[in-house]
N, C-alpha and C positions, 0 to 999 in steps of 0.2 A: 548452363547457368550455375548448378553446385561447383561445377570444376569452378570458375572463375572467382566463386566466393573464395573458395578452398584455396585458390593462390592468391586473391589479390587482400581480402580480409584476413585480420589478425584473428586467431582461431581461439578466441575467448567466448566461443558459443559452441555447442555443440546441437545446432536442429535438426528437429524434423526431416524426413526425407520431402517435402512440398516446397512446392515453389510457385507462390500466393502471387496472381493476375492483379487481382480485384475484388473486391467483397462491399458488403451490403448488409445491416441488418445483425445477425446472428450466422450470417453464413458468410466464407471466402470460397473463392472461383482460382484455380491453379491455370499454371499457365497450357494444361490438358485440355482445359473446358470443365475438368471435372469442380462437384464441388463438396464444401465439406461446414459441417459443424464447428461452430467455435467453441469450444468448452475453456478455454484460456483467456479469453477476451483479455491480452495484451497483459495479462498481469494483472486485474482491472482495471487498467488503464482504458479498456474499453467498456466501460460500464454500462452505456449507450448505445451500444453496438457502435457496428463498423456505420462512417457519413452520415449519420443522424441529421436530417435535414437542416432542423434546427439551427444545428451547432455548424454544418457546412454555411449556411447562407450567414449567420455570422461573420464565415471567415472569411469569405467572399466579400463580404462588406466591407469591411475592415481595410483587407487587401487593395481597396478599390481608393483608399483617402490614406493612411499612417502605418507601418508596421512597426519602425522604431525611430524613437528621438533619443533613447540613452535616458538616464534619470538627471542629465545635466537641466534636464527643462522637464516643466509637467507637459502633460499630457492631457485628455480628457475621458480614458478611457480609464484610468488609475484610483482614482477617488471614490468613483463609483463601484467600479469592481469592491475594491477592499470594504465599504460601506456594504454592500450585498453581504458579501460573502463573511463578516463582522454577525451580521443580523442571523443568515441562517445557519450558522452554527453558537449562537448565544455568546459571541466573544467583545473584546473592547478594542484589537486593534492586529492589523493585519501587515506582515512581512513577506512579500512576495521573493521569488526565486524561481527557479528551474526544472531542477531536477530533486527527484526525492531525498537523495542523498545529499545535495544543497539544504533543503530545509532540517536535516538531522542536525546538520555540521551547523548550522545557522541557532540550533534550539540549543545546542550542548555552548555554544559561543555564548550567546544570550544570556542561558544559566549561570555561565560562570562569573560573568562581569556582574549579573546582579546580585550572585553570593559575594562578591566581593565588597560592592557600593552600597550595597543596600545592607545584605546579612550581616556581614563584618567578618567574614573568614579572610585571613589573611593571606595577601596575593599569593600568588602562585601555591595553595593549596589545596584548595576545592576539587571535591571526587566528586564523582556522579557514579549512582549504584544502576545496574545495568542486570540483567537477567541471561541465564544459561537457551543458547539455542536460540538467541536474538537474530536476525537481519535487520538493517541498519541503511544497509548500503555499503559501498565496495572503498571509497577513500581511503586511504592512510591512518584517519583519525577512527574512524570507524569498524577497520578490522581490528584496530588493538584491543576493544574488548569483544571480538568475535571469540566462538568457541569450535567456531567450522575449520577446520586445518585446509581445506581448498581455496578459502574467503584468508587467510592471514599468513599461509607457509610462501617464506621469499621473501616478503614486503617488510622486514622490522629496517631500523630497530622503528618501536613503536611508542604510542604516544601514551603518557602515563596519566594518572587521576579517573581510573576507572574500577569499579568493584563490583566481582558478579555474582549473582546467588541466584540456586533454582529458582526458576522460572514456575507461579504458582505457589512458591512458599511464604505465607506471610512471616511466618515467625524469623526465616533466616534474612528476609528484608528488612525488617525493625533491628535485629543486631547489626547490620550492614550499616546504619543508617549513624551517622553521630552528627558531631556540633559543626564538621566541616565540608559535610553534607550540602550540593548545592540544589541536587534536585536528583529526582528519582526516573531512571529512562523504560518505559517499558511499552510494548505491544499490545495490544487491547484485546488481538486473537496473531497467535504467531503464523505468518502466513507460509514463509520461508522454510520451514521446522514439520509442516507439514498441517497446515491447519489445526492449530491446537488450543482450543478453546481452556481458559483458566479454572481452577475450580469455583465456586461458587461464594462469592463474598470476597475473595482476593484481591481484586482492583480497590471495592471499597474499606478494606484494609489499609492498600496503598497509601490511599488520602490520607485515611489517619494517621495511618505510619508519616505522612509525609508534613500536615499539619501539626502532631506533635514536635515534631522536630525544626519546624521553620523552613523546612524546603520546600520546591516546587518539587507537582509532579507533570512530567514531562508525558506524554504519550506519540507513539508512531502509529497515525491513523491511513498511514498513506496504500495499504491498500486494503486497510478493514473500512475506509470510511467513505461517503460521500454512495451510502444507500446499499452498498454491498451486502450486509449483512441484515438488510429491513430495517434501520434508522440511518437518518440521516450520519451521525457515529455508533462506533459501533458501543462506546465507553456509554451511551446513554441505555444501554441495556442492564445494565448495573444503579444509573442512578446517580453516575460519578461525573465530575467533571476537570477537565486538568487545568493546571495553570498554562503551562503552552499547547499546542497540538499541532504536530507534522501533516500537510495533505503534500499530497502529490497523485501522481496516475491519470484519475478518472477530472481531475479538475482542470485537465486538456482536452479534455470532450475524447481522446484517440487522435487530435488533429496537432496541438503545437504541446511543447514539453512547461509543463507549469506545476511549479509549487507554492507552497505557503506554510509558516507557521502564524496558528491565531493563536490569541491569546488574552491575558489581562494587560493593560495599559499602562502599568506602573512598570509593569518586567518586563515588555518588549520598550519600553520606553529608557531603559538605559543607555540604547545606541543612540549617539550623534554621529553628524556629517563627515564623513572620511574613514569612521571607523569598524563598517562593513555596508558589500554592495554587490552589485554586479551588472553587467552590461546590458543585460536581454531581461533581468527579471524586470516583472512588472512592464515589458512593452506593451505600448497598444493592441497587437496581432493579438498577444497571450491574455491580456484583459477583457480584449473585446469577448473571444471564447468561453472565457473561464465566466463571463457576464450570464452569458447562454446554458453554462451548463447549471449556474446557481439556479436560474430560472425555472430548467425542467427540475431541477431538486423541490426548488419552493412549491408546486405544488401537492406535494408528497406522492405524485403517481408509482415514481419508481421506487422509494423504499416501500410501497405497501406492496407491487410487483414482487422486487427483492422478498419480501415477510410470506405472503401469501405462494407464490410457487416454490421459495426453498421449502416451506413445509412438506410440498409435494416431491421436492427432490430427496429431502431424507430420509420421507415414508418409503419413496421406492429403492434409496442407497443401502436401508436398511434389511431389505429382504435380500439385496444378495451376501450380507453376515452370512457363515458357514456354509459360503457357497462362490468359495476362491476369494473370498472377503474376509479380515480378520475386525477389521475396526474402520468403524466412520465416524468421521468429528465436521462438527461447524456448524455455520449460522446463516441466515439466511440462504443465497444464491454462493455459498462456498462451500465446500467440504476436500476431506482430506481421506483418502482411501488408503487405507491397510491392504498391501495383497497378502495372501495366507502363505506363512510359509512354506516355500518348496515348489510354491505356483510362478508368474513370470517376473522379472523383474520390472521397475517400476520405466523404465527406457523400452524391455521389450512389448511391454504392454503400451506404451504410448505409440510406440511402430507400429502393431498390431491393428489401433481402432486408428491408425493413418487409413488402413483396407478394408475399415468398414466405415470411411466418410466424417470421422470425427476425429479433432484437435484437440489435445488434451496434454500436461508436461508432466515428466517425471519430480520428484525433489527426494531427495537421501533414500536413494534405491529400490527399497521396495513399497511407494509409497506414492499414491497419483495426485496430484493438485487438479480439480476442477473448479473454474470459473465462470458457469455460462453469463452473457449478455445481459442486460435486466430487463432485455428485448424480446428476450428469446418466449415461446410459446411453451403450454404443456405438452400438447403436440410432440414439439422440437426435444422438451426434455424428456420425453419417453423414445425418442427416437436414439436420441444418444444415450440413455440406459441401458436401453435393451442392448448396445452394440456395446456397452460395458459388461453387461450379465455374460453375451455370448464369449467376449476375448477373456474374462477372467473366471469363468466357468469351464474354459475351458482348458 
């Protein structure tokens, strides 16, 4: 089955040696019989774990009456969705999409036509200030202000009106910032970079930074948000709130591919009919789900899940510091692992807890991304700790 990927897919991945049967829960079943830990859950795309019943009978349902009409007609699954998912993230109005790099490209679009109509910066000027070490997504328009040479070498030329400043800096934000200025883009916790949580006050700088000056600010919640972190976003752990907000990932329950930007109503209210769209956003199949996943949000079981067991995951991320551990970061049900230098790389360490029954990805080399489930048990997370302590201890 790897040979086959290997010739017949285009080799813009590089995985795991598994090759995932079936999964359930916080755990996948290979096509061995064996099985294994999800410490990745999809990117958090699977925040829910893998089939979440819930969100499967949904889809089931769904399945069973409409899965697309196209936006040439309404629907009945459309109105509602956007009204949920409006309420439980405190916004005025909701722009459906795809994919998470749909809803960036869709928020930077947005910004710009409203600096134009609204702010008064004259066409075709407006920048958008963007931060060092951002992911975004993979588009054209999007690598242009990447800082990753694997994410933008090949692809130019590129798309201009973008300005970047460390990531964490308020003060080199506010100089970035001027009168043609249409909005501010940033991460809430850089997931991509290696889970890097901001310093402390810096978001709520942003605003200011960005209310003095008349712009929006923009944020990429798509996969700090929708409980990952123990709130529902992860920007309300600050206190802040943006003018637009990217979801994507987890607002597919893991079953169909769904984004959103929400936001204020006056600024996603620039677009009219013909002047952005798409064919699949907003279909029934993806509303009906994305109805189900607001649902298990609304009761707040999984971010207090997410709050309450990453406490327990830090506690124990944290003792193995100087002990093949350089550095841990993150929030809730995320964190970002430092291997020590000299110990494995962050690819052979992922190989490594393949052999002792845990899934887990590298990001800029010697540096682990974990994700568990919001499903997963303490149980479960001392089970794949201890099989971190043993690969990186040793």
């Amino acid at each position: 089955m790897v040979a086959r990927d290997e010739r017949w897919s285009a080799h813009n991945y590089h995985p795991l040696p598994v090759v995932i049967h079936e999964a359930s829960g916080a755990w996948v079943t290979d096509v061995e019989g064996r099985r294994y830990l999800d410490f990745l859950a999809g990117y958090s795309a699977l925040n829910f774990g893998h089939r979440h019943p819930a969100l499967v009978a949904a889809a089931v349902e769904q399945l069973g009456r409409v899965t697309l009409t196209s936006r040439a007609f309404h629907h009945d699954q459309l109105g509602a969705f956007c009204e949920e998912l409006a309420e439980l993230t405190g916004t005025e109005m909701v722009l459906l999409m795809n994919s998470g790099a749909e809803a960036v490209e869709s928020a930077v679009k947005v910004a710009r036509k409203w600096a134009y109509e609204v702010k008064g910066v004259p066409e075709g000027t407006a920048s958008i200030v963007v931060a060092s070490g951002n992911f975004h997504g993979r588009t054209t328009t999007i690598v242009s202000f990447s800082d990753d040479p694997d994410a933008y070498t090949g692809y130019g030329p590129f798309t201009p009106g973008f300005v970047r400043v460390p990531y964490g800096d308020a003060d080199a934000l506010a100089e970035a910032v001027d009168g043609r200025t249409a909005a501010i883009l940033l991460e809430p916790i850089q997931g991509e970079a290696g889970v890097v949580v901001p310093p402390e006050g810096y978001l709520a700088a942003a605003r200011r930074i960005a209310d003095d000056a008349g712009c929006l600010l923009v944020v990429d919640e798509i996969q700090s948000g929708l409980a990952r972190t123990g709130t529902t976003l992860a920007l309300e752990h600050d206190g802040v709130t943006a003018d637009l907000t990217a979801l994507g990932k987890a607002l597919g329950g893991g079953i169909v591919a769904v984004s959103a930007v929400v936001g204020r109503a006056d600024v996603l209210g620039v677009l009219r009919p013909g002047q952005h769209g798409s064919t699949f956003g907003g279909n029934p199949l993806a509303c009906a789900v994305g109805r189900a996943v607001v649902a298990l949000l609304r009761t707040g079981e999984m971010q207090e899940r997410s709050a309450t067991l990453g406490k327990h995951l830090h506690g124990r991320l944290a003792g193995l510091v100087g002990r093949g551990v350089d550095e841990v970061r993150g929030r809730g049900l995320w964190a970002g692992i430092d291997i020590s230098p000299g110990g494995l790389s962050g690819r052979e360490a992922a190989v490594a807890l393949v052999q002792h029954g845990v899934l887990c990805k590298e990001t800029h080399g010697s540096t682990l991304r974990i994700a568990p489930t919001l499903v997963v048990t303490e149980d479960e997370l001392d089970q794949g700790i201890d099989a971190l302590g043993e690969v990186l201890g040793a």
